[in-house]
C-alpha positions as CSV (number, residue, x, y, z in Angstrom):
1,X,139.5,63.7,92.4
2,X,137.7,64.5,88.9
3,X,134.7,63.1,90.0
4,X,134.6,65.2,93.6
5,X,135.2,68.4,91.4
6,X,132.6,67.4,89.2
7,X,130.4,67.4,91.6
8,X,131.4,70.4,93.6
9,X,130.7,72.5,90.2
10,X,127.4,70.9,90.3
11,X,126.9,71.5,93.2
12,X,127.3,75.4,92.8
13,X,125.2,75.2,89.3
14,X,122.2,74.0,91.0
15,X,122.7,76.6,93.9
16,X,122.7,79.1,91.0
17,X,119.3,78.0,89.8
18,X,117.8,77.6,93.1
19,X,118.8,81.2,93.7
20,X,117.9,82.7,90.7
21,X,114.4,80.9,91.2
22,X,114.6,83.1,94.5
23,X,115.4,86.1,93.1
24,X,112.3,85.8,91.0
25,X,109.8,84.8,93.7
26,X,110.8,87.6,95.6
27,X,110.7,90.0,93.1
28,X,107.0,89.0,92.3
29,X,105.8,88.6,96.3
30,X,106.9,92.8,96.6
31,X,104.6,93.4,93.8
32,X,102.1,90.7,94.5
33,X,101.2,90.8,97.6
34,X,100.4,94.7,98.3
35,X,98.0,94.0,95.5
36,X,96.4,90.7,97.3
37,X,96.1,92.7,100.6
38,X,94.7,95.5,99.2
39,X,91.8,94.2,96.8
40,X,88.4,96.4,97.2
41,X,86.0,94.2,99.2
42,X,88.3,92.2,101.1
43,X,88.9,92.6,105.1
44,X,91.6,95.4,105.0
45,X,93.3,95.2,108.4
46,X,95.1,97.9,109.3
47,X,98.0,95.5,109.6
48,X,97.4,94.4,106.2
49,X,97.0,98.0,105.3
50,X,100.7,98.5,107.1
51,X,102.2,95.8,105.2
52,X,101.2,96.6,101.6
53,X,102.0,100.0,101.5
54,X,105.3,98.9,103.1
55,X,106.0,96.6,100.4
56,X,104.8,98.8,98.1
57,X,107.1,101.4,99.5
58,X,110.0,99.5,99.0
59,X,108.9,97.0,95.7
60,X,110.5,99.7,93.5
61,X,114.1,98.6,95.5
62,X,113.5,95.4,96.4
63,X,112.6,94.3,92.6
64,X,115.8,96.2,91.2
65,X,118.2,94.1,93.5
66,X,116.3,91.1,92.5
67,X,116.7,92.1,88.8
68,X,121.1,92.8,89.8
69,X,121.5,89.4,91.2
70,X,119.5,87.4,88.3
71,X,121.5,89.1,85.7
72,X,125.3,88.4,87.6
73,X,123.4,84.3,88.1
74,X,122.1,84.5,84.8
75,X,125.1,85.6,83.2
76,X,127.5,82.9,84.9
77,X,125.1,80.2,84.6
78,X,124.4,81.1,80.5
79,X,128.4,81.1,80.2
80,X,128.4,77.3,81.5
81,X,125.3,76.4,79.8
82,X,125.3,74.1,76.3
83,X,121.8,72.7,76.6
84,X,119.1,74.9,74.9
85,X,116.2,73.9,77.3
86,X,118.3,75.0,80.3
87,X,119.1,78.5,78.1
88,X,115.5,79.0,77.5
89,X,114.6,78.2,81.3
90,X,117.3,81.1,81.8
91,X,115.0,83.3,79.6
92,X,112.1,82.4,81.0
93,X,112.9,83.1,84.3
94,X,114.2,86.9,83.3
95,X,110.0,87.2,82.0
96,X,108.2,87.4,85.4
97,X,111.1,89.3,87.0
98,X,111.0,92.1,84.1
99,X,107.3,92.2,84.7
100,X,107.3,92.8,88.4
101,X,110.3,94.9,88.0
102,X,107.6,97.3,85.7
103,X,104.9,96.2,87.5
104,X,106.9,98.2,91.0
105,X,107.1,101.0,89.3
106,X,102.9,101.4,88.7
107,X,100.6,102.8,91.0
108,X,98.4,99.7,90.7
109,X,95.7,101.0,93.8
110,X,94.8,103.6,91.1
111,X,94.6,100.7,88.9
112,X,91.8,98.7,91.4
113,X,90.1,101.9,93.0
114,X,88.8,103.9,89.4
115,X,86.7,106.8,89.9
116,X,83.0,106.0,88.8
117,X,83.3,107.0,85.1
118,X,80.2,109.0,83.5
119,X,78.3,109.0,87.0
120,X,74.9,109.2,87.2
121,X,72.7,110.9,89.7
122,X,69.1,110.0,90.6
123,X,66.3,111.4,92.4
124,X,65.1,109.6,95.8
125,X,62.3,108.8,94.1
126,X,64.7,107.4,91.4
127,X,67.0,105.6,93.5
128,X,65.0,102.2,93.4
129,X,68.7,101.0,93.6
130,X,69.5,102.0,97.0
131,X,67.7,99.7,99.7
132,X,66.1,101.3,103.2
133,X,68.8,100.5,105.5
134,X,71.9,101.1,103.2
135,X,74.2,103.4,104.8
136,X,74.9,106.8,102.4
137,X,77.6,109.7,102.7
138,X,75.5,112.6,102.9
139,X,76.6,115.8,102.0
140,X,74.7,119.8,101.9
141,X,76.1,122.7,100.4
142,X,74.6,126.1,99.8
143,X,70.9,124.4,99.9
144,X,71.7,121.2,97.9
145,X,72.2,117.9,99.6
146,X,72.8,114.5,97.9
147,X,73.9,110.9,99.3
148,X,75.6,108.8,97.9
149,X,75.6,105.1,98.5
150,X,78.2,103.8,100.3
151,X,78.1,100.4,98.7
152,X,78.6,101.9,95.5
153,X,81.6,104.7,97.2
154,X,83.7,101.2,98.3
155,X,84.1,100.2,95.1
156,X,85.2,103.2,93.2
157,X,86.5,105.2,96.2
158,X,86.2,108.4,94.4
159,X,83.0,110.8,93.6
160,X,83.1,113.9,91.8
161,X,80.1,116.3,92.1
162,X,79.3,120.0,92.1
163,X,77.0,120.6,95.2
164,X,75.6,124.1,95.6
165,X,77.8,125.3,92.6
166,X,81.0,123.9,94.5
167,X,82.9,121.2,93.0
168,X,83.0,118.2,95.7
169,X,84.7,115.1,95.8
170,X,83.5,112.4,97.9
171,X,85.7,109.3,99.0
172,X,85.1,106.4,101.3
């Protein structure tokens, strides 16, 4: 009878851990994989676009609940716990949750999509850099026209400029 109790109560343990391993590998795919999706020069579907700022959306939640139902598993698992390996698995388990519990509550696409810092601005004759059939973004105001390159507005996303004595931002 012992021994079937025994291992009932193991039984539920090892649940625990598999659950709390769960909780954790959720918690990290809301934050991870909006970020994967979303990486400047990789194919952005607009389904993939859909799904990361859907998880993204809810990451904030979703990593919150995660962080709930670790600490109740944590808690009743530390309580049975005598080994200090298995105590400082517990611990180390709480790490990468805490992270992407933080990590939700970033706006990491600012993070990947930085406004050119300290932009530079060239002459055609000057733009040696830009190739003959690049495609540009090409903007006029009040008599002044410039293009920018749109290889170079992927990457950053974000131009700031003052056309004509306007100030202009330019995003791709």
């Amino acid at each position: 009878m012992q021994s079937e109790q025994s291992t009932n109560v193991m039984g539920r343990r090892w649940l625990r851990w598999v659950l709390l391993l769960a909780a954790t590998l959720i918690a990290l795919g809301a934050v991870l994989v909006p970020a994967l999706l979303i990486q400047p020069f990789k194919l952005q579907t607009s389904d993939r676009l859909k799904l990361s700022y859907a998880l993204r959306h809810w990451s904030p939640t979703v990593t919150l609940l995660m962080l709930a139902l670790a600490l109740v598993i944590g808690v009743s698992l530390w309580k049975g716990t005598r080994r200090w390996w298995r105590k400082a698995s517990l611990v180390l388990l709480f790490i990468p949750l805490l992270v992407a519990t933080w990590f939700a509550r970033q706006n990491h696409f600012e993070w990947m999509f930085n406004p050119l810092p300290n932009a530079a601005f060239a002459t055609v004759a000057e733009a040696g850099f830009v190739a003959e059939g690049d495609m540009v973004l090409a903007v006029e105001l009040n008599g002044d026209a410039a293009a920018y390159p749109i290889r170079q507005v992927a990457y950053h996303h974000v131009v700031q400029d003052i056309l004509g004595g306007i100030p202009v931002l330019v995003t791709y």
